[in-house]
PDB file with SEQRES, HELIX, SHEET and CRYST1 records, atoms N, CA, C and O in Angstrom:
SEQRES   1 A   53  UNK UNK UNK UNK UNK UNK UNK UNK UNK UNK UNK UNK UNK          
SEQRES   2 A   53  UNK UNK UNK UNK UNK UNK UNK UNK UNK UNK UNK UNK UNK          
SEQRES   3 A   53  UNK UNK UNK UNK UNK UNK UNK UNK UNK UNK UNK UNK UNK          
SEQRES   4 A   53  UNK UNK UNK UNK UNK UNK UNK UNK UNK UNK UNK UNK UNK          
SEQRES   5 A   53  UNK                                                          
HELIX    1 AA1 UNK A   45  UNK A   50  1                                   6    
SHEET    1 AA1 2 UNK A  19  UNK A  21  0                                        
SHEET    2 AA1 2 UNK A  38  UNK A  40 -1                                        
SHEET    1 AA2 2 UNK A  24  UNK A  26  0                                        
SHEET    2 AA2 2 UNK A  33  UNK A  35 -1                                        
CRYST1    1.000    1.000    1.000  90.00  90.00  90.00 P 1           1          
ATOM      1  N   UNK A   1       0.836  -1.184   0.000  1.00  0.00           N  
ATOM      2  CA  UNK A   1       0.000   0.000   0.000  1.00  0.00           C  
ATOM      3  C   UNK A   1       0.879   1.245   0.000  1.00  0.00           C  
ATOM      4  O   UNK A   1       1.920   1.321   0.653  1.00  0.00           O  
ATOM      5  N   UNK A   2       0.383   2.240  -0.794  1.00  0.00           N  
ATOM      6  CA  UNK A   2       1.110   3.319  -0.624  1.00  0.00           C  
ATOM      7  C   UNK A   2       0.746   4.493   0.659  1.00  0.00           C  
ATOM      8  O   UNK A   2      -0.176   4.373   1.465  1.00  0.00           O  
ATOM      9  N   UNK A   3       1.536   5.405   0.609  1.00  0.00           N  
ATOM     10  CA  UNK A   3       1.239   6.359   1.556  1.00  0.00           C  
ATOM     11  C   UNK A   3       1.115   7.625   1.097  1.00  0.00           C  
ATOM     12  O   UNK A   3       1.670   7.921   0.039  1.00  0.00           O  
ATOM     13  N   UNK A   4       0.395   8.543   1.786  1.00  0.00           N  
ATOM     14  CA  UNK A   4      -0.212   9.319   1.573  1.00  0.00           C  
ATOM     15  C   UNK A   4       0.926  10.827   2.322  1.00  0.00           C  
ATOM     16  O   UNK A   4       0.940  10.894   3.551  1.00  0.00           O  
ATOM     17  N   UNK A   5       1.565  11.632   1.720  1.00  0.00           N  
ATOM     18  CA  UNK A   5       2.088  12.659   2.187  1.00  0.00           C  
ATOM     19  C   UNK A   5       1.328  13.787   2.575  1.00  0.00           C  
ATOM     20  O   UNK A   5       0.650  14.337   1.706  1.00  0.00           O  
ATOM     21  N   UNK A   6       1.324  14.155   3.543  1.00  0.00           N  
ATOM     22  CA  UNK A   6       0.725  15.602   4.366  1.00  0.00           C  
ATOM     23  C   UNK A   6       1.103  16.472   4.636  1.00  0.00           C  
ATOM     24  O   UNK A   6       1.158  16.661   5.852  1.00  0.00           O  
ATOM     25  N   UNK A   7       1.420  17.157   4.065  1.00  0.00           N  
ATOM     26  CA  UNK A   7       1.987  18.893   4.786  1.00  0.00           C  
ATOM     27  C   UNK A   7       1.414  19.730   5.678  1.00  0.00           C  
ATOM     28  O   UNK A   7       0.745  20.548   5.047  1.00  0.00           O  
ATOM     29  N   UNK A   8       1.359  19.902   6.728  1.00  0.00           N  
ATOM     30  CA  UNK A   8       0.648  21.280   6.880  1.00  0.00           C  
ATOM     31  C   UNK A   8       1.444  22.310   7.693  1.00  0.00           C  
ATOM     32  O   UNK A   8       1.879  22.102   8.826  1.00  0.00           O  
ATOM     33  N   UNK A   9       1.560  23.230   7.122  1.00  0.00           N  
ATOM     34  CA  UNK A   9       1.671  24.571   7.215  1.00  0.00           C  
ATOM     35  C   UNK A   9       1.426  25.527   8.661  1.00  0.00           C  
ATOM     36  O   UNK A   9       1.066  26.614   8.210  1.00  0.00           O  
ATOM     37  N   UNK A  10       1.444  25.602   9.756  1.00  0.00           N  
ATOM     38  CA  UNK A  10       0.762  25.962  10.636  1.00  0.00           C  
ATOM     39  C   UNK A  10       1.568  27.176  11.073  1.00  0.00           C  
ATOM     40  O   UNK A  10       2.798  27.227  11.066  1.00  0.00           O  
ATOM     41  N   UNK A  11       0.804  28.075  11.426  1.00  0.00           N  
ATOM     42  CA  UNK A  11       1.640  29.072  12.162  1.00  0.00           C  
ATOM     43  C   UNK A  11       2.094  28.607  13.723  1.00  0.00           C  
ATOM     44  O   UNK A  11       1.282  27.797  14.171  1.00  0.00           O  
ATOM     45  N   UNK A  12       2.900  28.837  14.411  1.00  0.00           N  
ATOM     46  CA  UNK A  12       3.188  27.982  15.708  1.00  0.00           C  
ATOM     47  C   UNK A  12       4.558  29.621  15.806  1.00  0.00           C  
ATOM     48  O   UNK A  12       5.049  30.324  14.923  1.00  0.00           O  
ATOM     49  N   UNK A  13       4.642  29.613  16.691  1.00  0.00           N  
ATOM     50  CA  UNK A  13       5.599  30.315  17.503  1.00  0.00           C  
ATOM     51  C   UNK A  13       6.033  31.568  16.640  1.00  0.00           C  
ATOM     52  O   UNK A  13       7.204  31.652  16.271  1.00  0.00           O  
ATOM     53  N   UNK A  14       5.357  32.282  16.401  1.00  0.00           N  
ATOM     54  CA  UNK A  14       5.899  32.995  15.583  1.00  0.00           C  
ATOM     55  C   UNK A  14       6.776  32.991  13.885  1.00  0.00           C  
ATOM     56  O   UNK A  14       7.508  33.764  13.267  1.00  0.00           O  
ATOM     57  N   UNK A  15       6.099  31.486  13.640  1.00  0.00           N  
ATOM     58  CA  UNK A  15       6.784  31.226  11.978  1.00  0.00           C  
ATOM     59  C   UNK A  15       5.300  32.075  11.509  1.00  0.00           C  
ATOM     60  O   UNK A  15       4.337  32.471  12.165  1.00  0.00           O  
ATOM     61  N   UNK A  16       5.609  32.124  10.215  1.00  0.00           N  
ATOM     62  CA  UNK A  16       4.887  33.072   9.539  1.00  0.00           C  
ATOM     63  C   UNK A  16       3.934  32.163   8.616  1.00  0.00           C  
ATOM     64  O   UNK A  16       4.364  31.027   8.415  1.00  0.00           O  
ATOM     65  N   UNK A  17       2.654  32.510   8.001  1.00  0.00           N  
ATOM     66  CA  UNK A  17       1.309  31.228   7.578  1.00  0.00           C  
ATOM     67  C   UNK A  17       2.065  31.352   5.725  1.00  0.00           C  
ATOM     68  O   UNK A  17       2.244  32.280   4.935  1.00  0.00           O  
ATOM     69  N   UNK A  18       2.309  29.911   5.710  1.00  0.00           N  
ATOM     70  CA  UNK A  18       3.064  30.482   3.905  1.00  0.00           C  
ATOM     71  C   UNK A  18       1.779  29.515   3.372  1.00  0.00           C  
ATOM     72  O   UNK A  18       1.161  28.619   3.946  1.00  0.00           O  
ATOM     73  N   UNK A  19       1.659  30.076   2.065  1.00  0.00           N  
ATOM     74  CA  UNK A  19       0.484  29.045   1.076  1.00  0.00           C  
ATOM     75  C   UNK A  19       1.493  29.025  -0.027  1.00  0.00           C  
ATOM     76  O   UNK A  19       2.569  29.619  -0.094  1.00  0.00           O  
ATOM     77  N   UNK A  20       0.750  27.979  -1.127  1.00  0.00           N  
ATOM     78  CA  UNK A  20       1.334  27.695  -1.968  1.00  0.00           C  
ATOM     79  C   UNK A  20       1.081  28.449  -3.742  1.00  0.00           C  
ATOM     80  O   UNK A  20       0.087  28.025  -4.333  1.00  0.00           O  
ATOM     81  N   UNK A  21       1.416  28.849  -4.027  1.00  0.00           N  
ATOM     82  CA  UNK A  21       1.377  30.017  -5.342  1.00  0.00           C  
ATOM     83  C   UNK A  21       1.451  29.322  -6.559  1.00  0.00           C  
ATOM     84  O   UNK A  21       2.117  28.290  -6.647  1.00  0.00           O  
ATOM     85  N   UNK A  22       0.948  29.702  -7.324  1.00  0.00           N  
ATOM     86  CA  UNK A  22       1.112  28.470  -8.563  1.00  0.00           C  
ATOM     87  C   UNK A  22       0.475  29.933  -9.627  1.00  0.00           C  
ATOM     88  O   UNK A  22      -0.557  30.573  -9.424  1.00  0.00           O  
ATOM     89  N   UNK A  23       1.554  30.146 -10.822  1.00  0.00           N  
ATOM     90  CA  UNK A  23       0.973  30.981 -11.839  1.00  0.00           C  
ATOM     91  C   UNK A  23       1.797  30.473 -13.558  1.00  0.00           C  
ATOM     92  O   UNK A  23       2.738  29.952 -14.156  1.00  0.00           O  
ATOM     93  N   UNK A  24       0.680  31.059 -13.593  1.00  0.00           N  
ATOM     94  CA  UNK A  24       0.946  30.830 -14.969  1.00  0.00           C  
ATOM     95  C   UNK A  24       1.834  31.393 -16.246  1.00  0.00           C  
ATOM     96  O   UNK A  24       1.437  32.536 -16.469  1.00  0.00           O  
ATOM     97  N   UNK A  25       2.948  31.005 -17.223  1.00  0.00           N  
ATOM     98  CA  UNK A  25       3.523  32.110 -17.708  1.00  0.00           C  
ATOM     99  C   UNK A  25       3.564  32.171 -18.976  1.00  0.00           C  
ATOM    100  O   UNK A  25       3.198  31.015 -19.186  1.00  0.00           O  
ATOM    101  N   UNK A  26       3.720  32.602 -19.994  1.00  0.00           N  
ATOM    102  CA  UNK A  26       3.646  32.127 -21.440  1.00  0.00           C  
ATOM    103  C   UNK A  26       5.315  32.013 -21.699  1.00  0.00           C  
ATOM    104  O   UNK A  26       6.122  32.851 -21.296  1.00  0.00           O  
ATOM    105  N   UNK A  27       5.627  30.888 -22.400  1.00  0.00           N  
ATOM    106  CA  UNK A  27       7.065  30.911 -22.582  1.00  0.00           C  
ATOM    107  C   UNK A  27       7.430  32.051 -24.319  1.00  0.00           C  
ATOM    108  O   UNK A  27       7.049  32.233 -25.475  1.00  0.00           O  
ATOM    109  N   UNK A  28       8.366  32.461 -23.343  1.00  0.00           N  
ATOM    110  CA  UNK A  28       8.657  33.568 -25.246  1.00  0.00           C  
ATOM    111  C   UNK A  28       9.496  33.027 -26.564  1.00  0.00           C  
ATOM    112  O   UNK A  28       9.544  33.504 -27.698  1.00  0.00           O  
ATOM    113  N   UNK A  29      10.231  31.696 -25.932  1.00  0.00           N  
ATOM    114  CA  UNK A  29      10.748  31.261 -27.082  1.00  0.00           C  
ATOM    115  C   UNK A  29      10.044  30.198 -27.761  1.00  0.00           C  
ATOM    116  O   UNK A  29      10.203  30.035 -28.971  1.00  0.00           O  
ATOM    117  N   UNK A  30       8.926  29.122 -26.764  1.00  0.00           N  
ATOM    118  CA  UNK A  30       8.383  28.565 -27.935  1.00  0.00           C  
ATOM    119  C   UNK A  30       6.483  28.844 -27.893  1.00  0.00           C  
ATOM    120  O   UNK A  30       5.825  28.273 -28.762  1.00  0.00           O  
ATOM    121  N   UNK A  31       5.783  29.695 -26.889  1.00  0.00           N  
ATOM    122  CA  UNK A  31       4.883  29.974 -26.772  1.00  0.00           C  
ATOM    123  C   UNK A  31       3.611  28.848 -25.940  1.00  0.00           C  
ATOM    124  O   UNK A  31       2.387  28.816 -25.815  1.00  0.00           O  
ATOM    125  N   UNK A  32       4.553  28.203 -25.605  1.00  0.00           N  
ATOM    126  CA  UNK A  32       3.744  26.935 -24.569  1.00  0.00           C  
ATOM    127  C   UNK A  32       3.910  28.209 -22.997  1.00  0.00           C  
ATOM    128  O   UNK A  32       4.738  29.077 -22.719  1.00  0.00           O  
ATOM    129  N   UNK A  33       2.536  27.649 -22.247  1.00  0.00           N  
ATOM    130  CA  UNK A  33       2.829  28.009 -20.752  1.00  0.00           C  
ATOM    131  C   UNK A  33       3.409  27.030 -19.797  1.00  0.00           C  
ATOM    132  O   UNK A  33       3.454  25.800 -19.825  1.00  0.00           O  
ATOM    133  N   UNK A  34       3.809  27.841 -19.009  1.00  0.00           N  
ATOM    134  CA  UNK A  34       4.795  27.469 -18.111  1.00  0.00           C  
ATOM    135  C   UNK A  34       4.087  27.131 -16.663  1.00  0.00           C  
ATOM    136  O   UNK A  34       2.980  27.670 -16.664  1.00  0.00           O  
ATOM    137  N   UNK A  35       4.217  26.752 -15.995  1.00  0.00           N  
ATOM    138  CA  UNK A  35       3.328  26.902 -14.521  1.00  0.00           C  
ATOM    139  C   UNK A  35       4.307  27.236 -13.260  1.00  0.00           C  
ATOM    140  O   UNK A  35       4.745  26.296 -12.598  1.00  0.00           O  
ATOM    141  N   UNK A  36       4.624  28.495 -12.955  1.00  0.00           N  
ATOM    142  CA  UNK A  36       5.420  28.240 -11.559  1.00  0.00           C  
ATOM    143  C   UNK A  36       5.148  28.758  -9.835  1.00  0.00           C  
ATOM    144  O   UNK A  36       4.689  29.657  -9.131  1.00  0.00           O  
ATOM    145  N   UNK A  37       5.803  27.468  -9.824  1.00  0.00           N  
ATOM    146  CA  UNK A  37       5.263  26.555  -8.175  1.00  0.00           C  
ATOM    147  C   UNK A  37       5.868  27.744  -7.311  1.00  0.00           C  
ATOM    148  O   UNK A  37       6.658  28.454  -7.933  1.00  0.00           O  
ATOM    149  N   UNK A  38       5.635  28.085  -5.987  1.00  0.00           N  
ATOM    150  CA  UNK A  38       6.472  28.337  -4.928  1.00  0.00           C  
ATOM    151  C   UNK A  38       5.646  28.964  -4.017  1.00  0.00           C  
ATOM    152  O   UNK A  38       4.604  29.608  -4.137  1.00  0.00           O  
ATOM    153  N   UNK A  39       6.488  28.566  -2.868  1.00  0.00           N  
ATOM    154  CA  UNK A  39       5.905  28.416  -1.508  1.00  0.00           C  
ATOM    155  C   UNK A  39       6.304  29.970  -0.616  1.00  0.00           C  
ATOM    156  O   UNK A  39       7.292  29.996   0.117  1.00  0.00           O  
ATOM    157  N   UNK A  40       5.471  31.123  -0.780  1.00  0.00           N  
ATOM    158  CA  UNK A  40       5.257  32.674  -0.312  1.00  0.00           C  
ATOM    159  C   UNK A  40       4.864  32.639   0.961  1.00  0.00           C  
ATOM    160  O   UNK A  40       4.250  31.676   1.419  1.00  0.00           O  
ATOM    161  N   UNK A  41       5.262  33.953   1.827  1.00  0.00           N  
ATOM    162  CA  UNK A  41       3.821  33.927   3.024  1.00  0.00           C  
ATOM    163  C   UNK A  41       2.845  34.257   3.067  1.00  0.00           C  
ATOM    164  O   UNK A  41       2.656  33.882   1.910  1.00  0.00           O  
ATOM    165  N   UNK A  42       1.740  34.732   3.389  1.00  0.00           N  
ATOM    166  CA  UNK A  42       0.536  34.882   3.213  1.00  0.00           C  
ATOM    167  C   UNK A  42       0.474  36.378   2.885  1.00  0.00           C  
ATOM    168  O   UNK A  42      -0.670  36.751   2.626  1.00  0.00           O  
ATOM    169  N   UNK A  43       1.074  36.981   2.851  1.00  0.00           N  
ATOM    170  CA  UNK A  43       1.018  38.334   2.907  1.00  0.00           C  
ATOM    171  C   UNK A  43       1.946  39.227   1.618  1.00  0.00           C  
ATOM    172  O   UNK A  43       2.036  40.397   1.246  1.00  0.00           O  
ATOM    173  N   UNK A  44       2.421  38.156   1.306  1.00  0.00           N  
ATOM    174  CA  UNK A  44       3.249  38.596  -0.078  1.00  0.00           C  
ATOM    175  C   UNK A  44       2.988  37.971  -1.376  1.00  0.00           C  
ATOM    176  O   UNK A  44       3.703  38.002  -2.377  1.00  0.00           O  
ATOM    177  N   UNK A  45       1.730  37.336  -1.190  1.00  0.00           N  
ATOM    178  CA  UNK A  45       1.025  36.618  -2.630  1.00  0.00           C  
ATOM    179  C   UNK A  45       1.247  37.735  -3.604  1.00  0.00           C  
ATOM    180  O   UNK A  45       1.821  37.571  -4.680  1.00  0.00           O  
ATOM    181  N   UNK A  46       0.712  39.005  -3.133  1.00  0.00           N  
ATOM    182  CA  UNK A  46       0.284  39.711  -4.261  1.00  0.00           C  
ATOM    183  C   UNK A  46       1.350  40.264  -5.180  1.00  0.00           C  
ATOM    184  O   UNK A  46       1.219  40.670  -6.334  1.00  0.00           O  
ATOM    185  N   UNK A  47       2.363  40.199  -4.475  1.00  0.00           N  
ATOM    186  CA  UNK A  47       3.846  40.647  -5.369  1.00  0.00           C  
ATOM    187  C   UNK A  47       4.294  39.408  -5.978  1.00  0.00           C  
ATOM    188  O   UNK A  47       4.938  39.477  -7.025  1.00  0.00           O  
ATOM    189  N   UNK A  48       4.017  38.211  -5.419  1.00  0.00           N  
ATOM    190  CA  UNK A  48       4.360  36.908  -6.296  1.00  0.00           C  
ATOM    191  C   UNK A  48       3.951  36.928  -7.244  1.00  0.00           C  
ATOM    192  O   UNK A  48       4.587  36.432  -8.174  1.00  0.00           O  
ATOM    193  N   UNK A  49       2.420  37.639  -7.497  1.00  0.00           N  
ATOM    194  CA  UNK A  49       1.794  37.509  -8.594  1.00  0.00           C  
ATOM    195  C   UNK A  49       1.947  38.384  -9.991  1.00  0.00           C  
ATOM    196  O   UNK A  49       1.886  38.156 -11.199  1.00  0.00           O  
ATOM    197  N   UNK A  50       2.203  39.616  -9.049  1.00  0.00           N  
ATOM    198  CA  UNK A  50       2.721  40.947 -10.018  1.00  0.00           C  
ATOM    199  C   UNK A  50       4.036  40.959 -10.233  1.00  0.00           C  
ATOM    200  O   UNK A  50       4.401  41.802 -11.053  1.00  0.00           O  
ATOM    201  N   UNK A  51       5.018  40.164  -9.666  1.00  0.00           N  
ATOM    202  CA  UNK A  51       6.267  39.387 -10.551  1.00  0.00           C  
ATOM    203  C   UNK A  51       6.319  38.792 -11.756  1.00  0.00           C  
ATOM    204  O   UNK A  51       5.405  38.084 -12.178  1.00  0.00           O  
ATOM    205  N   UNK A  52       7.253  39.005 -12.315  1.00  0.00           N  
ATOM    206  CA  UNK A  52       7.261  38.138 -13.942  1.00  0.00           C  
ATOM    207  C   UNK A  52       9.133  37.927 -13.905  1.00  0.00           C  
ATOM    208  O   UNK A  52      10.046  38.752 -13.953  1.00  0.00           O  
ATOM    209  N   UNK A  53       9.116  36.802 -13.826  1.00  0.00           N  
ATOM    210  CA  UNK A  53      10.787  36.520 -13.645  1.00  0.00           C  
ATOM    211  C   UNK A  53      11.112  35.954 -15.125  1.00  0.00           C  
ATOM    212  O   UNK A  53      12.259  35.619 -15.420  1.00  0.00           O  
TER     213      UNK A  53                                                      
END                                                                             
């Protein structure tokens, strides 16, 4: 049987609540999208999003 992985995220002692970000990008050299992953704190989504790396 397999197993099942769980993350969770919790704020505890002063670590900070991070979620997980996932956007979308168009690639410029062959025009397929891209999807990129990464793990922000809750409070800085919105610049993750208005980023373009």
């Amino acid at each position: 049987m397999a197993k099942k992985a769980v993350a969770t995220f919790a704020a505890k002692a002063g670590a900070k609540s991070m979620v997980k970000c996932i956007r979308m990008d168009k690639s410029p050299k062959t025009g397929a999208y891209i999807f990129t992953e990464q793990l922000v704190e809750a409070d800085k989504t919105k610049e993750f999003f208005d980023s373009k790396k």
